[in-house]
C-alpha positions, 0 to 999 in steps of 0.5 A, a space after each residue: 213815444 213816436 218820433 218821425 224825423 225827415 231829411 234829404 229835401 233840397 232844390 233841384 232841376 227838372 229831370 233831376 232826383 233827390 233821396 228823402 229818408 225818414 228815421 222812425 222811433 217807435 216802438 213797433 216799427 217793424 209793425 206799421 205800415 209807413 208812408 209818404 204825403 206831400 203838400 204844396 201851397 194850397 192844396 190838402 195833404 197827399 199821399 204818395 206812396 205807402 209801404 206794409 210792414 212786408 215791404 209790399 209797396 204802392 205809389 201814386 199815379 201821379 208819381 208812378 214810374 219815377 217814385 220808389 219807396 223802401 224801408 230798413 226795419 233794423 234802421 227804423 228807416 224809410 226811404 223815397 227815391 224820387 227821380 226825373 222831378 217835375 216842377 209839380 212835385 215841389 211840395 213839403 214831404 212827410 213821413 207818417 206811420 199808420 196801418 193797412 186794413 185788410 182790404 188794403 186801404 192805408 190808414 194814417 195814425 196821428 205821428 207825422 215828422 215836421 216835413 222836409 221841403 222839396 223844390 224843383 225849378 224847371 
């Protein structure tokens, strides 16, 4: 059984940061490719950033240059550092498991945590 647990979500001012983890029991996850979607009122869920099971890693244009992803598989733990925030990054952030094919497109499998809210006021 997979279980995908997120925290870290809080409210902050514009150009501030916050630190979202996802703790991930699986078990293969040393395995899987991970990522981060978000989804704010409205819109279709996006994918922000995605991480191999090598630690190789992209983020989004949108997020670019203020957004990092990481992991810890002796943790079973994935991490998104979000810095100088926007207000369009309000969302709620999830953490999904899922597979990199071999041409490099990320393929989310059906295990999502229940989300963790993300607010930036400006």
């Amino acid at each position: 059984q997979v279980q995908l647990v997120e925290s870290g979500g809080g409210s902050v001012q514009a150009g501030g940061s916050l630190r979202l983890s996802c703790a991930v029991r699986a078990t293969a996850f040393s395995s899987n490719a991970m990522a981060w979607y978000r989804q704010a009122p409205g819109n279709k869920r996006e994918l922000v950033a995605l991480i191999g099971n090598g630690g190789t890693s992209t983020v989004s244009e949108s997020v670019k240059g203020r957004f990092t992803i990481s992991r810890d598989n002796a943790k079973n733990t994935i991490v998104l550092q979000m810095n100088s925030l926007k207000p369009d990054d309000t969302s709620v952030y999830y953490c999904n498991l899922g597979v990199i094919d071999t041409g490099g497109q990320y393929h989310a499998m059906n295990y999502w945590g229940k989300g963790t809210l993300v607010t930036v006021s400006s």
